[in-house]
N, C-alpha and C positions, 0 to 999 in steps of 0.2 A: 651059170645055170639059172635057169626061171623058176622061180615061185610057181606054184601052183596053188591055185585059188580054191580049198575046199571050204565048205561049212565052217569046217572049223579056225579057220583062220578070220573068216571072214564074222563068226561069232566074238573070236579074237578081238576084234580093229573094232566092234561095236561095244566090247565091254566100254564103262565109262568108269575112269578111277577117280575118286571126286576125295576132299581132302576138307576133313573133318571141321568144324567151328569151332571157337573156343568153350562152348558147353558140349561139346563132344558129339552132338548132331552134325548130322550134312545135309543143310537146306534141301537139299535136292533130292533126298531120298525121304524127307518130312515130307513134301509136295506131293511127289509120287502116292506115297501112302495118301494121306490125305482126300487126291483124284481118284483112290483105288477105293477109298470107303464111299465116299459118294457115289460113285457109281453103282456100289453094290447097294448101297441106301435107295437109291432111283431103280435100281432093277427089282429090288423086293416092296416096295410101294407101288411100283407101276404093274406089279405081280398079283397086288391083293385087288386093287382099283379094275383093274381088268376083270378078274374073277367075279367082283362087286359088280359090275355092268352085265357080266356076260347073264349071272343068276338074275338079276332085275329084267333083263331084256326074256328070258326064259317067263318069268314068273309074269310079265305084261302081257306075254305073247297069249299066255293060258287065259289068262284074263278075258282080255280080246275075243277070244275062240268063244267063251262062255264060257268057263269052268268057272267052280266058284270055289274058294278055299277055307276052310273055317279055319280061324285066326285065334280066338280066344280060349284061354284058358281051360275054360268051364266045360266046352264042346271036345275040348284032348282028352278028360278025365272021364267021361262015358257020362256024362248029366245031361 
């Protein structure tokens, strides 16, 4: 009789059984983590940086046009 190849066997055959260090870690799932923080470190910095251009290129643009923005203090407080 044939095997049938579902999802879930096939999620099966890709588990990885990995066999612990002597400090009770598994290399290979330090890494993983690791990979998985950085990347979330680079998606939320490349998150804010983005944001940061996108408003500066806003605020240039008005600029440009001629608008003019009053910046100070003194001019927010109705003086």
């Amino acid at each position: 009789m044939e095997e049938s190849c579902t999802a879930t066997s096939i999620a099966l055959e890709k588990y990885d059984v990995s066999v612990p260090q002597e400090e009770g870690e598994d290399e290979g799932r330090v890494m993983r983590m690791g990979k998985q923080l950085l990347r979330s470190l680079a998606l939320g910095f490349g998150c804010i940086v983005f944001a940061s251009l996108m408003y500066d290129l806003v605020i240039e643009s008005q600029l440009y046009k001629g608008y003019k923005f009053r910046i100070s203090m003194a001019s927010m407080s109705g003086n």
